[in-house]
PQR file with spaces between the fields and no chain letter, atoms N, CA, C, O and H, PARSE charges and radii, in Angstrom:
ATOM       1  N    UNK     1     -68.939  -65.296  -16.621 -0.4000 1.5000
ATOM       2  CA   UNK     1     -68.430  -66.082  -15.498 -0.0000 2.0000
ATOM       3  C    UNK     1     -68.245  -65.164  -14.290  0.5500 1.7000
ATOM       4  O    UNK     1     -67.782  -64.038  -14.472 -0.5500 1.4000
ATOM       5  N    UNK     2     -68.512  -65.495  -13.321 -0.4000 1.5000
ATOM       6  CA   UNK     2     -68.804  -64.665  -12.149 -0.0000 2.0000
ATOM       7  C    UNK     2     -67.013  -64.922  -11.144  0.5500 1.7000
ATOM       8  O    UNK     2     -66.690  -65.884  -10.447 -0.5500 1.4000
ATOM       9  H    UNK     2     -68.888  -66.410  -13.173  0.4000 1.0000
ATOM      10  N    UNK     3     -66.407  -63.973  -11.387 -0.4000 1.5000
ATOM      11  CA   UNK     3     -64.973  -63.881  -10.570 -0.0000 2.0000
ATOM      12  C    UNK     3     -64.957  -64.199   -9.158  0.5500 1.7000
ATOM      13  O    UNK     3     -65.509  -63.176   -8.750 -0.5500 1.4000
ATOM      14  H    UNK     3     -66.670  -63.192  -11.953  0.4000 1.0000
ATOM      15  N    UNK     4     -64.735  -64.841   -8.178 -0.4000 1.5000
ATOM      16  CA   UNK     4     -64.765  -64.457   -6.785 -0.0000 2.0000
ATOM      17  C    UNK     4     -63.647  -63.586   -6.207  0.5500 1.7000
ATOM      18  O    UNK     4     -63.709  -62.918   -5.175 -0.5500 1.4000
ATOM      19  H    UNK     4     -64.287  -65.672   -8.509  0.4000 1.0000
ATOM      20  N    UNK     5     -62.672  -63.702   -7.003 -0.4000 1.5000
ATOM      21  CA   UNK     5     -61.762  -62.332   -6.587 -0.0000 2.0000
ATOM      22  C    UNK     5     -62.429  -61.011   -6.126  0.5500 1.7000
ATOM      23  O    UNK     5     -62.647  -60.451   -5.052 -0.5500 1.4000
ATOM      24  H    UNK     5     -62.622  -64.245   -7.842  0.4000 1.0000
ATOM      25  N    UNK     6     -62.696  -60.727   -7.716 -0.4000 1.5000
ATOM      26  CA   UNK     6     -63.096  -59.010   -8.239 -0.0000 2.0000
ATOM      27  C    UNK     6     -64.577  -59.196   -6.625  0.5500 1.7000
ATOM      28  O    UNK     6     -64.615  -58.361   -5.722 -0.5500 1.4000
ATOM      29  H    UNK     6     -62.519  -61.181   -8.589  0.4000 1.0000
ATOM      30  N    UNK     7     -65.303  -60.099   -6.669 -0.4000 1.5000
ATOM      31  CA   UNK     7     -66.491  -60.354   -5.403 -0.0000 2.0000
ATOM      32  C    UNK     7     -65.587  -59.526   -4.391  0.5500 1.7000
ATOM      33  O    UNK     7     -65.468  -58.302   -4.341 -0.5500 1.4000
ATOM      34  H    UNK     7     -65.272  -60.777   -7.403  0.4000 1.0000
ATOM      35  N    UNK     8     -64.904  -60.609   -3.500 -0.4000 1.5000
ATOM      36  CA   UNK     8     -64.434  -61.089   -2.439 -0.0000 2.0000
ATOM      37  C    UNK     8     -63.750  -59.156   -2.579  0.5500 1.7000
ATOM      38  O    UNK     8     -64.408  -58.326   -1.951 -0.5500 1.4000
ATOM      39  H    UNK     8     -65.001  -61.604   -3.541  0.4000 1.0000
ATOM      40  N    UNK     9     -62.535  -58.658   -3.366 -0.4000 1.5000
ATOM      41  CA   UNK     9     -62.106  -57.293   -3.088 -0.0000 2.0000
ATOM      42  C    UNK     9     -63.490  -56.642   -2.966  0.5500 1.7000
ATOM      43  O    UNK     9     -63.884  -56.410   -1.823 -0.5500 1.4000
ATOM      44  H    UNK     9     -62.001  -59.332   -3.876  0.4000 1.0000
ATOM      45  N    UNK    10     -64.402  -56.269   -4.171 -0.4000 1.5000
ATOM      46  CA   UNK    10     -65.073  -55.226   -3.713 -0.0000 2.0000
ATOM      47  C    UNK    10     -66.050  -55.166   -2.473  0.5500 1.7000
ATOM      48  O    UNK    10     -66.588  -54.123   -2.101 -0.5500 1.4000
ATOM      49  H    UNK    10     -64.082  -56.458   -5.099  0.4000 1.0000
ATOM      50  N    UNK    11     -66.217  -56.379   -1.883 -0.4000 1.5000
ATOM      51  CA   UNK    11     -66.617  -56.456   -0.408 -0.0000 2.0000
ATOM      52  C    UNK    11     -66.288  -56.057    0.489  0.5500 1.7000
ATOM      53  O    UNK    11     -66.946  -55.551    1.399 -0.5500 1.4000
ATOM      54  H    UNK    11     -65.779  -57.226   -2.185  0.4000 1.0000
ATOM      55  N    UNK    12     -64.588  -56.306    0.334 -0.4000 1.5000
ATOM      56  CA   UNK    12     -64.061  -55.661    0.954 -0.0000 2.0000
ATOM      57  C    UNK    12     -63.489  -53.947    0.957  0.5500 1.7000
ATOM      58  O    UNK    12     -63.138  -53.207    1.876 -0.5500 1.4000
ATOM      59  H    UNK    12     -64.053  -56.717   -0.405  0.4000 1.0000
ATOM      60  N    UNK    13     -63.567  -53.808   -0.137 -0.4000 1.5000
ATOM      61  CA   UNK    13     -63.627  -51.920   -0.254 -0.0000 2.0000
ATOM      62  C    UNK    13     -64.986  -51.461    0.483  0.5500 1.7000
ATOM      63  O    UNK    13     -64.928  -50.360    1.030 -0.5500 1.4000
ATOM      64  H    UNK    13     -63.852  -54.409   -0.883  0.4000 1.0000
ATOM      65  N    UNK    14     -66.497  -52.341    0.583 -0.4000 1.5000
ATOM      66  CA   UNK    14     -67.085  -51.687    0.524 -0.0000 2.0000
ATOM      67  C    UNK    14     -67.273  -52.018    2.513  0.5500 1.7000
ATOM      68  O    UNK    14     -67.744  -51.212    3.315 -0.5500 1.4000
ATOM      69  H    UNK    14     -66.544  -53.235    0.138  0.4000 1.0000
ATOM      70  N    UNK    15     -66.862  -53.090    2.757 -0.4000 1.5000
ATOM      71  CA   UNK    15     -66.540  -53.054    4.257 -0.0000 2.0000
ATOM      72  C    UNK    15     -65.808  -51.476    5.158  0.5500 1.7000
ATOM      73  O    UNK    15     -66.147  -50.779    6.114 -0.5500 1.4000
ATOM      74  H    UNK    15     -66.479  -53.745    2.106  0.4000 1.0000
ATOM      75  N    UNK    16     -64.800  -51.501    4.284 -0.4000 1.5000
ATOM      76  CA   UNK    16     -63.895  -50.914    4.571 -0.0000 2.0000
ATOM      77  C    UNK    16     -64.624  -49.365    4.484  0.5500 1.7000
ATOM      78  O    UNK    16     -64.442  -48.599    5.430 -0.5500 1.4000
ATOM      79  H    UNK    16     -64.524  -52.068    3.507  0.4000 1.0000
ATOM      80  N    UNK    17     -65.374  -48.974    3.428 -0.4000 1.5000
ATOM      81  CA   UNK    17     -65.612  -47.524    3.562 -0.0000 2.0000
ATOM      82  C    UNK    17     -66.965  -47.544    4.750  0.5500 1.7000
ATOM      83  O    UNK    17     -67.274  -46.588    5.462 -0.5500 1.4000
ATOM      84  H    UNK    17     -65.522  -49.596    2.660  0.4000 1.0000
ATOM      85  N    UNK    18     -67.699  -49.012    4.726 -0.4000 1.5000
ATOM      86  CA   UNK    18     -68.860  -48.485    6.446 -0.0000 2.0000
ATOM      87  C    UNK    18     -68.006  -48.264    7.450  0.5500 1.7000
ATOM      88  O    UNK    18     -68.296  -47.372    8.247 -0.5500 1.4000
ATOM      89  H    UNK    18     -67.448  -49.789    4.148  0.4000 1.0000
ATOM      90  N    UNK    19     -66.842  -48.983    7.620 -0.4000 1.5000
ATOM      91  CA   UNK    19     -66.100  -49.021    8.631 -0.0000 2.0000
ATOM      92  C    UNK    19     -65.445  -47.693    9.082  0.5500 1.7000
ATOM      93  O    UNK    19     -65.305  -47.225   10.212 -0.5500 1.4000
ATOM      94  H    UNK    19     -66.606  -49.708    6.973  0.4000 1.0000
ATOM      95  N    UNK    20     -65.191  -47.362    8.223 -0.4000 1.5000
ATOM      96  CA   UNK    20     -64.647  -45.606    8.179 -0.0000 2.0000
ATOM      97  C    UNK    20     -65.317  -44.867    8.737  0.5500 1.7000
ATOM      98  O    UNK    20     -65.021  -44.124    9.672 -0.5500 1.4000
ATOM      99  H    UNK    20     -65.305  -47.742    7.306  0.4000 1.0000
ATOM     100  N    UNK    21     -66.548  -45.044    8.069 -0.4000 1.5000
ATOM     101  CA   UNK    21     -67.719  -44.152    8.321 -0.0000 2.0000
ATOM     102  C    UNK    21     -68.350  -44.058   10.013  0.5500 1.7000
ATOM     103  O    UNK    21     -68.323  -43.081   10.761 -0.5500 1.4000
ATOM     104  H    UNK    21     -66.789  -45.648    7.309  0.4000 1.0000
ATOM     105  N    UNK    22     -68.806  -45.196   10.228 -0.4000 1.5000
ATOM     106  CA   UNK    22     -69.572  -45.777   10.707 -0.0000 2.0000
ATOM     107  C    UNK    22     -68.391  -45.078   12.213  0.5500 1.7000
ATOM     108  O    UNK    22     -68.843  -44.400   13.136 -0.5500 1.4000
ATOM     109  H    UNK    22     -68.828  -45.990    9.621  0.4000 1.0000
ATOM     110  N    UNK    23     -66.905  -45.479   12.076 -0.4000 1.5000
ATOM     111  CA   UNK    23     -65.338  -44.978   13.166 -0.0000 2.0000
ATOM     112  C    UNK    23     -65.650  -43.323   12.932  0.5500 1.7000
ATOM     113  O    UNK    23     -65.830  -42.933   14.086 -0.5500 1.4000
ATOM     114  H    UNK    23     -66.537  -46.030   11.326  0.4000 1.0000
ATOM     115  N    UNK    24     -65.803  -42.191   12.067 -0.4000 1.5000
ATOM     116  CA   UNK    24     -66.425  -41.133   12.016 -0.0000 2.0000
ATOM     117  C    UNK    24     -67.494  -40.657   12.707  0.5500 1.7000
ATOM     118  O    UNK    24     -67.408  -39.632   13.385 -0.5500 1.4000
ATOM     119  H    UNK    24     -65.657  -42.508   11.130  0.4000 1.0000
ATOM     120  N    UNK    25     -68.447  -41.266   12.612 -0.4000 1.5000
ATOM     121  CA   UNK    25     -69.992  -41.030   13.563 -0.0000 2.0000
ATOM     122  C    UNK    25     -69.988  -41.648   14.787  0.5500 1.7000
ATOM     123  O    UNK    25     -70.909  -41.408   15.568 -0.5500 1.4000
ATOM     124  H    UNK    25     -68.517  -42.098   12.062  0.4000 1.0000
ATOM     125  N    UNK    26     -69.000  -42.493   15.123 -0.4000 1.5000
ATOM     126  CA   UNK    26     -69.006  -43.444   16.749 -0.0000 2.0000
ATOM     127  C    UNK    26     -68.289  -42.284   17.675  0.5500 1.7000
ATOM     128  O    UNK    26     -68.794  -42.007   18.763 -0.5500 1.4000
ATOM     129  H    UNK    26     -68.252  -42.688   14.489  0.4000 1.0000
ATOM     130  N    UNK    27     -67.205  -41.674   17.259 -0.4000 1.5000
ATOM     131  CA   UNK    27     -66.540  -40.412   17.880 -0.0000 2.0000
ATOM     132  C    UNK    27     -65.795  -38.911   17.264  0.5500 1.7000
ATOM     133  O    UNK    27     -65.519  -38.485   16.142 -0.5500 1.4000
ATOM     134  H    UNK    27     -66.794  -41.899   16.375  0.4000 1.0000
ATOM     135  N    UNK    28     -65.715  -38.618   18.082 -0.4000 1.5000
ATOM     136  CA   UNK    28     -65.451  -36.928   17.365 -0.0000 2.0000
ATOM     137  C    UNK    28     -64.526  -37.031   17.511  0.5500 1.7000
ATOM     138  O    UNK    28     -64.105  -35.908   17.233 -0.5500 1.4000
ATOM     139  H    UNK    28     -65.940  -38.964   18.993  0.4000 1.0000
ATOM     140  N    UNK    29     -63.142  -38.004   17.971 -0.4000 1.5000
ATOM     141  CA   UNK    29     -62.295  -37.225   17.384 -0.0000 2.0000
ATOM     142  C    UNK    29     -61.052  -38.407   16.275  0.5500 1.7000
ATOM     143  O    UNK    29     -60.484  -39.413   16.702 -0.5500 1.4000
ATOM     144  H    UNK    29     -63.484  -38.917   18.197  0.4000 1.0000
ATOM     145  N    UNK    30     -60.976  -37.984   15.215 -0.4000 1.5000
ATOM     146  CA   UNK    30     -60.530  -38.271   14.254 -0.0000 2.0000
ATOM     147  C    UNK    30     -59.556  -39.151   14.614  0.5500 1.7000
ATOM     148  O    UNK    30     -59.856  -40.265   14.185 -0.5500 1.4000
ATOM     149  H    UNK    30     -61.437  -37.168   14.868  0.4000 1.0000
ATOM     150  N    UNK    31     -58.121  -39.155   15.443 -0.4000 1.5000
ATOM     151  CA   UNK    31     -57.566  -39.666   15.249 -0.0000 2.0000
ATOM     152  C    UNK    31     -57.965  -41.144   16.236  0.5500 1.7000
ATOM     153  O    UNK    31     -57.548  -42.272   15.974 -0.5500 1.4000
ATOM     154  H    UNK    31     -57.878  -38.250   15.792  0.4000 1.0000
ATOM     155  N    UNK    32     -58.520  -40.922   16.951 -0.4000 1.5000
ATOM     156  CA   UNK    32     -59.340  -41.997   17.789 -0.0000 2.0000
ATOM     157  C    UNK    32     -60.059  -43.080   16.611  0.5500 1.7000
ATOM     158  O    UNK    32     -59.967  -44.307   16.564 -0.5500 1.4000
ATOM     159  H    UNK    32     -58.859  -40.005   17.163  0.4000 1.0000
ATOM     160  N    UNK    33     -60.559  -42.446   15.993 -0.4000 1.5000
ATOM     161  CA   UNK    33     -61.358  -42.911   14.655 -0.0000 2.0000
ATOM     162  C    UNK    33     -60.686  -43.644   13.889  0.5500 1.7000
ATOM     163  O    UNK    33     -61.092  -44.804   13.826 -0.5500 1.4000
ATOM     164  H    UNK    33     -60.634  -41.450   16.031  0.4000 1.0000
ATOM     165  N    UNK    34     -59.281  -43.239   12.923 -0.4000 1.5000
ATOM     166  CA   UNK    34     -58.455  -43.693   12.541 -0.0000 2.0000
ATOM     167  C    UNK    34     -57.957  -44.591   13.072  0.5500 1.7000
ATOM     168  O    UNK    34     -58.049  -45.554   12.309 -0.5500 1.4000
ATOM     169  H    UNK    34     -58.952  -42.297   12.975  0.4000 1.0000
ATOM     170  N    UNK    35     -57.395  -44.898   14.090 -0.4000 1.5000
ATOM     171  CA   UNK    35     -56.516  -45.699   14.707 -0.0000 2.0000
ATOM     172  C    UNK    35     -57.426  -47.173   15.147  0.5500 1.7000
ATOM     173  O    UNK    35     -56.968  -48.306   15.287 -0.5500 1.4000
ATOM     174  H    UNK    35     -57.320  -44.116   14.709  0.4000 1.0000
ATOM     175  N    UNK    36     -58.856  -46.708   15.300 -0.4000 1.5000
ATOM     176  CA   UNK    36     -59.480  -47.906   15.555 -0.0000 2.0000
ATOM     177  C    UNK    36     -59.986  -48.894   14.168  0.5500 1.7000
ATOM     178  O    UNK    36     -60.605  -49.955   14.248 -0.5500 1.4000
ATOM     179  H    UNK    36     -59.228  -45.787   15.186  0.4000 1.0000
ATOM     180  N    UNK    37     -59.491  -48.155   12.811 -0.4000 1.5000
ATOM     181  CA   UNK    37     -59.958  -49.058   11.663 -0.0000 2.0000
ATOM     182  C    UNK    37     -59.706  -50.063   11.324  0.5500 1.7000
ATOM     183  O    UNK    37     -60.543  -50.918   11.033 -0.5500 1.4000
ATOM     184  H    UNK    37     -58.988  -47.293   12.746  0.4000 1.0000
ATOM     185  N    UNK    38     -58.346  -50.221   11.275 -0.4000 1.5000
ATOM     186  CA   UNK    38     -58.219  -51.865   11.640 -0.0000 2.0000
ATOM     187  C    UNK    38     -58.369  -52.531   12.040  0.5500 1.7000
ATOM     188  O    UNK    38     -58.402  -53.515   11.301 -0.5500 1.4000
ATOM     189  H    UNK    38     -57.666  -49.527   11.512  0.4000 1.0000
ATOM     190  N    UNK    39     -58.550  -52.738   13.101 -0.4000 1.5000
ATOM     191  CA   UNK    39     -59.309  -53.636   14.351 -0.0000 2.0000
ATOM     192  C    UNK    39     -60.585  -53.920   13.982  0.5500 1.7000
ATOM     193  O    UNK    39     -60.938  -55.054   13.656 -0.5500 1.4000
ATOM     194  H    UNK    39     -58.523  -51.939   13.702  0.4000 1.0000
ATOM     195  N    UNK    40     -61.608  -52.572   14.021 -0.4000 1.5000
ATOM     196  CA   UNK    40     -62.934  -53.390   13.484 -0.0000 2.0000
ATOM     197  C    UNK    40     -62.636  -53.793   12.071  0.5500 1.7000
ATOM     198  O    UNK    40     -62.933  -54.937   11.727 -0.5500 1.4000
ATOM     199  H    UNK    40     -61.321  -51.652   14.286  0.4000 1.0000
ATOM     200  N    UNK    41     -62.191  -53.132   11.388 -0.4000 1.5000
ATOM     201  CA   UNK    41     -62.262  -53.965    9.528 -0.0000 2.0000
ATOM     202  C    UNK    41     -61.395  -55.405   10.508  0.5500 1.7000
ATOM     203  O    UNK    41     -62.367  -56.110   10.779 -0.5500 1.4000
ATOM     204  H    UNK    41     -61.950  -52.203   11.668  0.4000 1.0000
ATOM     205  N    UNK    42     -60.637  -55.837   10.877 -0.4000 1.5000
ATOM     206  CA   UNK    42     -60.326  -57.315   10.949 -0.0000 2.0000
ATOM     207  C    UNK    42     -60.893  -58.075   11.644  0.5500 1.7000
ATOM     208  O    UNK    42     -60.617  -59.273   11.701 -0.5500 1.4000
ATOM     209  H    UNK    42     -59.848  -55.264   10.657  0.4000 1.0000
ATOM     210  N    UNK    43     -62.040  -57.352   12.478 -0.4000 1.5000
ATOM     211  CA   UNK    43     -62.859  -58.421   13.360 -0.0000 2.0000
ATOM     212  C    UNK    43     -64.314  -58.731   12.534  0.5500 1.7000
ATOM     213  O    UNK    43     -64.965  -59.763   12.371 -0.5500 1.4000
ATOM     214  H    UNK    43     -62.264  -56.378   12.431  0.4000 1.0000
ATOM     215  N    UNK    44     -64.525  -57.120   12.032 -0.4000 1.5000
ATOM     216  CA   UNK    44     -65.798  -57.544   10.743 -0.0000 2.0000
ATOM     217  C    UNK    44     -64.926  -58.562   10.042  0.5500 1.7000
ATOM     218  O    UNK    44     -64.931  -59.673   10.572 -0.5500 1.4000
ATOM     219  H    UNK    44     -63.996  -56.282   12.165  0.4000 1.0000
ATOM     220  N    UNK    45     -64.367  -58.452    9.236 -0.4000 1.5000
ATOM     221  CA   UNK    45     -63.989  -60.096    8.214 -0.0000 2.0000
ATOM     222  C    UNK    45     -63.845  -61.169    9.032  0.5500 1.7000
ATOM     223  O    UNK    45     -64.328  -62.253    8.704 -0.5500 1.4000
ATOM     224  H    UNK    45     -64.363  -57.549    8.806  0.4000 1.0000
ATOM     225  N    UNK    46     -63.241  -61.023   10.069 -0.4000 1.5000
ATOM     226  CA   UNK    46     -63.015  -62.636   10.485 -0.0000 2.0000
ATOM     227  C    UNK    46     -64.528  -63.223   11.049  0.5500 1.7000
ATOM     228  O    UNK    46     -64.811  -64.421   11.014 -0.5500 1.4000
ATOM     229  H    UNK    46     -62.849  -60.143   10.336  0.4000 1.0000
ATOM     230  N    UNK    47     -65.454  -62.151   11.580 -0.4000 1.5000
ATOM     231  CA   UNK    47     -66.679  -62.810   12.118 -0.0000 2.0000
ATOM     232  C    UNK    47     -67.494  -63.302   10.595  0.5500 1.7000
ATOM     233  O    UNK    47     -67.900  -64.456   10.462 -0.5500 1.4000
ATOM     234  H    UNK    47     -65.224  -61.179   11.609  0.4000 1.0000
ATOM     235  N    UNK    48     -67.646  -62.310    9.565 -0.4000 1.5000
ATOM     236  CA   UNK    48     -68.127  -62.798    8.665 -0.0000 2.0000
ATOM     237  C    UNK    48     -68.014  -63.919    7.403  0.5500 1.7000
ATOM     238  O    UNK    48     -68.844  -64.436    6.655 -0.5500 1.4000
ATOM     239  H    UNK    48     -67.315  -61.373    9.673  0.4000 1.0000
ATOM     240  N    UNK    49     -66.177  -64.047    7.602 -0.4000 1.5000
ATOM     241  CA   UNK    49     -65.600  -65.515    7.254 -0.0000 2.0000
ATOM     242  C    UNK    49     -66.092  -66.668    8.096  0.5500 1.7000
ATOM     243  O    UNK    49     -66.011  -67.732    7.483 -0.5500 1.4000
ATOM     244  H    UNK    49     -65.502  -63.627    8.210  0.4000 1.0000
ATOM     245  N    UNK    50     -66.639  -66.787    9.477 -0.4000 1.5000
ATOM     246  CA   UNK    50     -66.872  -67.315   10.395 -0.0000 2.0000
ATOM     247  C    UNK    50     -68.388  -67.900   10.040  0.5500 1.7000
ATOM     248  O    UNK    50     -68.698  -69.091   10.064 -0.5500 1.4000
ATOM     249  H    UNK    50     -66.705  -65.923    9.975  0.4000 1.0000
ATOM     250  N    UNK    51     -69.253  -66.794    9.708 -0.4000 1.5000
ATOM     251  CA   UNK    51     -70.609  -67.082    9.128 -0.0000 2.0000
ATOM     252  C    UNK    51     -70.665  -67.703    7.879  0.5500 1.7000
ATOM     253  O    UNK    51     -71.602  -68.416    7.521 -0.5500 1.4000
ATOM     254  H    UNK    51     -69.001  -65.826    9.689  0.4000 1.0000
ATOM     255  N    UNK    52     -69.304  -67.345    6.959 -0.4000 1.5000
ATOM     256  CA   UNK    52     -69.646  -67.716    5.741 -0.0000 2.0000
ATOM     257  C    UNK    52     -69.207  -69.433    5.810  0.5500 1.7000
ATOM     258  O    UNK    52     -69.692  -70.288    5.069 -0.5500 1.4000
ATOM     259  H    UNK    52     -68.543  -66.765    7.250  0.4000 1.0000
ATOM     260  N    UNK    53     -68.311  -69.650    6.745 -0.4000 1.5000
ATOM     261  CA   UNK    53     -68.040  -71.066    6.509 -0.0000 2.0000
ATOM     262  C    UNK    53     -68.606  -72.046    6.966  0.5500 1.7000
ATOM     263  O    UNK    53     -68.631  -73.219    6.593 -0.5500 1.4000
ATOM     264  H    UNK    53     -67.917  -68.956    7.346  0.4000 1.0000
ATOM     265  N    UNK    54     -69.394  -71.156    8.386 -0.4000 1.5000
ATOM     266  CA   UNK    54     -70.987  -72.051    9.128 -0.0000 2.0000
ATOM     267  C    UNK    54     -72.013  -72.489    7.906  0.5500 1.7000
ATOM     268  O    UNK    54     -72.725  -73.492    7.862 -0.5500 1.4000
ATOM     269  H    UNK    54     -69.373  -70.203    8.689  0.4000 1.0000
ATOM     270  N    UNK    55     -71.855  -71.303    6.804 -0.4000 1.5000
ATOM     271  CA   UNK    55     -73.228  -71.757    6.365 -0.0000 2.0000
ATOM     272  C    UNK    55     -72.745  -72.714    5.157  0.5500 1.7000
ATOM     273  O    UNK    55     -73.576  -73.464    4.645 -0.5500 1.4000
ATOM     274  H    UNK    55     -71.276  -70.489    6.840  0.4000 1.0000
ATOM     275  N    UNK    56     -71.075  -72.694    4.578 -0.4000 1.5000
ATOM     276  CA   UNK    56     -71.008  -73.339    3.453 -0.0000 2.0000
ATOM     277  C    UNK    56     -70.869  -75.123    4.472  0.5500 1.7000
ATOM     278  O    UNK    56     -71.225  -76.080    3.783 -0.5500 1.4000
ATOM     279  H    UNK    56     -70.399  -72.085    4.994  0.4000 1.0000
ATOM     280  N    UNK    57     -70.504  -75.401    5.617 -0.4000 1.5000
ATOM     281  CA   UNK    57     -70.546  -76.601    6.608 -0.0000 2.0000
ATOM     282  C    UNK    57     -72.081  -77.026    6.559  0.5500 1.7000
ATOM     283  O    UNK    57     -72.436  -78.195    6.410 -0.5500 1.4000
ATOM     284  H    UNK    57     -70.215  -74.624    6.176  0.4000 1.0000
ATOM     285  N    UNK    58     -72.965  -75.935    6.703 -0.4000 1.5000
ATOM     286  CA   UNK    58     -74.504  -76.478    6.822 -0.0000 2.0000
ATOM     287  C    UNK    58     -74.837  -76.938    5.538  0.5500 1.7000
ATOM     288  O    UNK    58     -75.240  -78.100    5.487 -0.5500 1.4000
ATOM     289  H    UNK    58     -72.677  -74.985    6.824  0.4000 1.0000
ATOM     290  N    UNK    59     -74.769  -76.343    4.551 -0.4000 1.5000
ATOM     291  CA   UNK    59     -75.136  -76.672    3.178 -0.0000 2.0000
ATOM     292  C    UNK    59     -74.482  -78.108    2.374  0.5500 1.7000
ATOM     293  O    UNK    59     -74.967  -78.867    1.535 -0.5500 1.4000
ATOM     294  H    UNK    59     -74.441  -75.399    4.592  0.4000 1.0000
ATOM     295  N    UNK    60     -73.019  -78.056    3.143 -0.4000 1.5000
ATOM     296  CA   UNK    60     -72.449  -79.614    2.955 -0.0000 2.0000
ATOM     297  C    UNK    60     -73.127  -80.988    3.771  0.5500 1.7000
ATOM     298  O    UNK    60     -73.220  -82.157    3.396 -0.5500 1.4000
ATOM     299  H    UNK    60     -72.625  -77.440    3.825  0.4000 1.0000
ATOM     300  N    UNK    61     -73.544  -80.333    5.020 -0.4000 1.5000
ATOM     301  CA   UNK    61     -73.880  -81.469    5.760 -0.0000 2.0000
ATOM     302  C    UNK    61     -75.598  -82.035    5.767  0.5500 1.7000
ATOM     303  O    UNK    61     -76.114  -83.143    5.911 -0.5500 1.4000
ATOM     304  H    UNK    61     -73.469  -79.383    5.324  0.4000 1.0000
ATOM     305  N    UNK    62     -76.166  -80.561    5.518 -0.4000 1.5000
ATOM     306  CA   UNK    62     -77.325  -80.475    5.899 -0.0000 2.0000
ATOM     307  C    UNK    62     -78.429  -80.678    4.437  0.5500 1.7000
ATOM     308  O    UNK    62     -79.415  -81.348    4.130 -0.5500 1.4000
ATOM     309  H    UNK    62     -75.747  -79.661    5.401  0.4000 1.0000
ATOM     310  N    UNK    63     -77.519  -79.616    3.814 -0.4000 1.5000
ATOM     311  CA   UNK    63     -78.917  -79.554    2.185 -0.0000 2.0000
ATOM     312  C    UNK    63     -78.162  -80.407    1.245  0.5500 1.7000
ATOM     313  O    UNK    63     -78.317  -80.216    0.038 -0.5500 1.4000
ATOM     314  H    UNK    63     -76.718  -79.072    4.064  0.4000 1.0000
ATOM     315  N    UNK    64     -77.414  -81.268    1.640 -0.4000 1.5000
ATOM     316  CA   UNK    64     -76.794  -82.084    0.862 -0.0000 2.0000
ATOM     317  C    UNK    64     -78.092  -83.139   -0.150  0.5500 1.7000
ATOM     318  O    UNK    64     -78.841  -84.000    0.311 -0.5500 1.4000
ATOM     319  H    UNK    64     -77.289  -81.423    2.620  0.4000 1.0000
ATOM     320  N    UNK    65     -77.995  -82.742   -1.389 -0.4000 1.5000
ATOM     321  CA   UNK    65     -78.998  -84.123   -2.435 -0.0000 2.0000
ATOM     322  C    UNK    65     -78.454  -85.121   -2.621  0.5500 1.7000
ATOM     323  O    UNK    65     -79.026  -85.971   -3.303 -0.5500 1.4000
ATOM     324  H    UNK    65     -77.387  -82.042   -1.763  0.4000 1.0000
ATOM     325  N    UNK    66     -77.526  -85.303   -2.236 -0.4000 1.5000
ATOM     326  CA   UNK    66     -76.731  -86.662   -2.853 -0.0000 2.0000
ATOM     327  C    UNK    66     -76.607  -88.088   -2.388  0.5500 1.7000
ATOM     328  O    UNK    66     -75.950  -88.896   -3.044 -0.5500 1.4000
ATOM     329  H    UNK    66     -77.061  -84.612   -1.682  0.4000 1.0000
């Protein structure tokens, strides 16, 4: 049986370590880096909750068989 929890966390761990990364290579200096992780980790999830619920709305309205 496929969990959406255990999903939904490790998505988010794995958000969370590009985000790091990604705040590492955008500027040199660390604490600049740090301080901006939250912000993008909460704007990445909310845009991609945003996509995910466009497409579960299309699939209700649109590829509906019923």
């Amino acid at each position: 049986m496929i969990d959406p929890l255990v999903h939904l966390a490790l998505f988010l761990v794995v958000v969370l370590v590009i985000i790091v990364v990604h705040g590492f290579y955008f500027t040199t200096d660390d604490r600049k880096a740090l301080t901006g992780v939250p912000w993008r980790f909460a704007r990445f999830v909310f845009w991609c909750a945003l996509i995910a619920g466009a497409m579960i709305l299309a699939e209700h309205t649109v590829a509906s068989v019923s």
